[in-house]
C-alpha positions as CSV (number, residue, x, y, z in Angstrom):
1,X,32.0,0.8,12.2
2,X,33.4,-2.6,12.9
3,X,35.7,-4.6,11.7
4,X,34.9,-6.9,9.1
5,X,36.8,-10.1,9.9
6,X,36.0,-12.2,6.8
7,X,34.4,-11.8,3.4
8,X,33.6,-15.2,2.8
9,X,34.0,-18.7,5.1
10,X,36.6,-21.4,3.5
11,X,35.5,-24.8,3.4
12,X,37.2,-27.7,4.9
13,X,39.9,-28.8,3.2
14,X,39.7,-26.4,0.6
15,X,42.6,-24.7,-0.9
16,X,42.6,-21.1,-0.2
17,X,42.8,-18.6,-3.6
18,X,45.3,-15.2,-3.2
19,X,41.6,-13.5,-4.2
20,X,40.0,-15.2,-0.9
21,X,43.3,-13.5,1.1
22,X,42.9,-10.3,-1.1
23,X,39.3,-9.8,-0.5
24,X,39.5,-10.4,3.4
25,X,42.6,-8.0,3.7
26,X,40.4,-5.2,1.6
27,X,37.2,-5.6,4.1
28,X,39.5,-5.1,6.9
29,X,41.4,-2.2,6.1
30,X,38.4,-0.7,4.6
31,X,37.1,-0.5,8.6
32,X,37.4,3.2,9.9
33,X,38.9,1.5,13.0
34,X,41.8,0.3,11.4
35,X,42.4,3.3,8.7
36,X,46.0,5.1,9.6
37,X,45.9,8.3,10.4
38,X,48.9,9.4,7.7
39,X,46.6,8.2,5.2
40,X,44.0,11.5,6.0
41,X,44.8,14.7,4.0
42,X,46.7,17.1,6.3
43,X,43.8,19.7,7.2
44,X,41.5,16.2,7.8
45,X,42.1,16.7,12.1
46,X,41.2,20.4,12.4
47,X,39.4,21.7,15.5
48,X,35.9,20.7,13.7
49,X,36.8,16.7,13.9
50,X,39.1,16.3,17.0
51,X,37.3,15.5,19.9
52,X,37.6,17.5,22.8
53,X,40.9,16.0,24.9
54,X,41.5,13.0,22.4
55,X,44.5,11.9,21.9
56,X,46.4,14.4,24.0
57,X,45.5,16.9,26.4
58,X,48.0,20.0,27.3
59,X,47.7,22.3,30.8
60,X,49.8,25.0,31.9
61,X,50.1,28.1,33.7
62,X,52.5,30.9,32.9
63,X,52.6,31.7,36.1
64,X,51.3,29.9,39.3
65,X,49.5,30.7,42.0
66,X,48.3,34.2,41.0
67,X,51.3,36.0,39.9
68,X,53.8,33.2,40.1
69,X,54.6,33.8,44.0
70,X,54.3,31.3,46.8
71,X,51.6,32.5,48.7
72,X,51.5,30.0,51.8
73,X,53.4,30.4,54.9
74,X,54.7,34.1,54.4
75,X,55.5,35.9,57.4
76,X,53.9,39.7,56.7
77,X,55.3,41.1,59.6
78,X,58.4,42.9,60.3
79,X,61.0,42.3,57.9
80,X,64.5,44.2,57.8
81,X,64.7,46.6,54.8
82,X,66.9,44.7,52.3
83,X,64.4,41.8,52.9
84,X,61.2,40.9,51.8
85,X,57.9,38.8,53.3
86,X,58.7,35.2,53.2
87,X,58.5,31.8,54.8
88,X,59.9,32.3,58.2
89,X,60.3,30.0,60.9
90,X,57.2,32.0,62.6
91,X,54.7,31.0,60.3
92,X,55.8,28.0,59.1
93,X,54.1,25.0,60.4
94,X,57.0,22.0,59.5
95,X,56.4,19.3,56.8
96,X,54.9,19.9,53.2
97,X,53.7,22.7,52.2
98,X,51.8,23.8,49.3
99,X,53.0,26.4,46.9
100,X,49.8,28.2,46.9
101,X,46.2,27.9,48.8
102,X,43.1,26.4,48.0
103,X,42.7,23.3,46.1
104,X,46.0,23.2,43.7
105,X,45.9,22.5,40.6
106,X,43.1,20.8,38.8
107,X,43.7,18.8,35.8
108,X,39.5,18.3,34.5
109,X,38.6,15.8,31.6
110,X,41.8,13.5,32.5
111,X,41.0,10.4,30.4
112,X,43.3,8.0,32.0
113,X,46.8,7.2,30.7
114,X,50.2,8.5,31.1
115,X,51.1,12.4,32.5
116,X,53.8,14.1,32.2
117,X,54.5,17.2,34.7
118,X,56.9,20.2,34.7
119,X,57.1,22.9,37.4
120,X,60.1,25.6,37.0
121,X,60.3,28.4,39.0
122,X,63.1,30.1,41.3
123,X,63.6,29.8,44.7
124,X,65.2,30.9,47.8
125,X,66.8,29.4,50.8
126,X,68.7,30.7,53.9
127,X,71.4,29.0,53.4
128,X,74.1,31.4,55.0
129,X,73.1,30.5,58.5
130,X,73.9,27.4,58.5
131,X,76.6,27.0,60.7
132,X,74.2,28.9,63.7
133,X,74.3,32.3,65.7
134,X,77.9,31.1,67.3
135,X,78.7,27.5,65.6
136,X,78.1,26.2,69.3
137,X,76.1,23.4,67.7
138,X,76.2,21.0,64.6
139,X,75.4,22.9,61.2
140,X,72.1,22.9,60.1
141,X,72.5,22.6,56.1
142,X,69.1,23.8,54.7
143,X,67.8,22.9,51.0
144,X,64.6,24.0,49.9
145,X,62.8,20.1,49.0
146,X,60.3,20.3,46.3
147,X,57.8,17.7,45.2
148,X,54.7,17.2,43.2
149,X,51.5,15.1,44.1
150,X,49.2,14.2,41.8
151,X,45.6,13.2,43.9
152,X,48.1,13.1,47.0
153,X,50.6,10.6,45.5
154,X,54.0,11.7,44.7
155,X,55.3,11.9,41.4
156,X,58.1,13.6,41.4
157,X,60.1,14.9,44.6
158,X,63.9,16.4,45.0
159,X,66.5,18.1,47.1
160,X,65.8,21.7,45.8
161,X,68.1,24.4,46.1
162,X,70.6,25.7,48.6
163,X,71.0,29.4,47.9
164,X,69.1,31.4,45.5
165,X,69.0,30.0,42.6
166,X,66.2,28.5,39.6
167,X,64.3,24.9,39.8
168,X,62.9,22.4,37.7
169,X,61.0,19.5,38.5
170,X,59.7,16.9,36.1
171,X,57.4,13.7,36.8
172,X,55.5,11.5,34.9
173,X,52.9,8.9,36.3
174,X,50.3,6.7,35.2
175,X,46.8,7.7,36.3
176,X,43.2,6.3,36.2
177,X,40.3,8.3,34.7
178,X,38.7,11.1,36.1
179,X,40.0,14.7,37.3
180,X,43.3,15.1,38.7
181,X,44.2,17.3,41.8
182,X,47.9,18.3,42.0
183,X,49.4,20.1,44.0
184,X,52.8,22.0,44.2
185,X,54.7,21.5,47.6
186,X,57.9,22.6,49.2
187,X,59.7,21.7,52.7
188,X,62.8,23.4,55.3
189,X,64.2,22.0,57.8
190,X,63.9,23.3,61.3
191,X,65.3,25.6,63.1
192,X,68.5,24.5,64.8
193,X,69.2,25.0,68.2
194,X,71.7,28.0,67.8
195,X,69.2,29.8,64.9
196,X,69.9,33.4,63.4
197,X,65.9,33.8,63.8
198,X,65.8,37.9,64.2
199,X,68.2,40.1,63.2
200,X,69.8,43.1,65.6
201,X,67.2,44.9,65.4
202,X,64.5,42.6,66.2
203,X,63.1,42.0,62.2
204,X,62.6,38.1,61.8
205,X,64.9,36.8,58.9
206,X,63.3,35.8,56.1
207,X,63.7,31.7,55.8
208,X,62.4,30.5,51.5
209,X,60.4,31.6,48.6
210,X,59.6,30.7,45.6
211,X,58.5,32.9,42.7
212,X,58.7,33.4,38.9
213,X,56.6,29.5,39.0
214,X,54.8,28.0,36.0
215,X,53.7,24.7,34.7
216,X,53.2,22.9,31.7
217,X,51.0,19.4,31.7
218,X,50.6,17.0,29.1
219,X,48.0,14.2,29.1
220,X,48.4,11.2,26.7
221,X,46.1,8.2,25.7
222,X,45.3,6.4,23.3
């Protein structure tokens, strides 16, 4: 419906009456466009009349990828017993990345407007070897860098954790219309020159992980 402006036109150099004022202020908050939504009896925005994503949109995952657990970068191979498969300098192939495979996280029937994005989880870095096999070298100080990209833009990145310990990573960013592709990433630094990379007895040590991950994702417009 649209707005009714005016009930009647005032002539030039006319005084204007309060029931002129009255009758144009009626006709315009009489418009469905301008009614406010604490005026509507409480049960009035039920699933029957909300439009699907209006308003506010929520996404989340209780645990993410499948099962919570990084699944990118794991070495599967020999491991020493008290360890587990994890990112090891053998598999991992340097920079970002992502927390699990295949496309991310898709964020469908994004209307545009303001999004707000949570990932918590707990992670694991190597920390212990930082000072090298005989401290020959400079330390190698490792934190486990986290970030989230939203259609390959950052929106939230920081210096993760340096032992074993849980995360949490908020970011919120403005987007345009359509679907939204984010993706979860994390980053080591390299190996030093004087690296604990196998143990004794051969077993490569086990380098980050991150597990127990979820997200929560809320879309607002108006």
């Amino acid at each position: 419906m649209s707005k009714k402006w005016t009930q009647r036109d005032a002539t030039t150099g006319a005084t204007a009456s309060p029931g002129a004022v009255n009758d144009e202020l009626r006709a315009q908050q009489s418009s469905i466009t301008t009614l406010d939504r604490e005026q509507l009896p409480r049960e009035y925005a039920d699933a029957s009349r909300v439009k699907d994503y209006a308003l506010q949109r929520v996404y989340h995952a209780a645990a993410y990828p499948s099962g919570g657990e990084q699944t990118t970068a794991v070495f599967t191979g020999a491991v020493a017993p008290q360890s587990w498969n994890a990112a090891a300098f053998r598999v991992y192939p340097g920079g970002w990345v992502n927390a699990g495979s295949g496309n991310g996280i898709t964020l469908t029937g994004w209307k545009g407007g303001m999004l707000h994005f949570e990932w918590v989880g707990n992670a694991y870095i190597m920390g212990g070897m930082a000072e090298g096999n005989g401290g020959f070298y400079p330390y190698n100080p490792r934190y486990l860098n986290l970030r989230i990209t939203a259609n390959g833009v950052t929106i939230a990145e920081r210096r993760g954790p340096a032992y074993h310990e849980a995360f949490r990573v908020l970011g919120s960013q403005l987007l345009p219309q359509g679907d939204i592709q984010i993706r979860l990433q994390w980053r080591i630094n390299g190996a030093s020159q004087d690296d604990c990379l196998l143990t004794s007895a051969g077993n490569v040590v086990p380098q980050a992980h991150l597990w127990g991950m979820r997200y929560l994702a809320v879309g607002r417009w108006r």
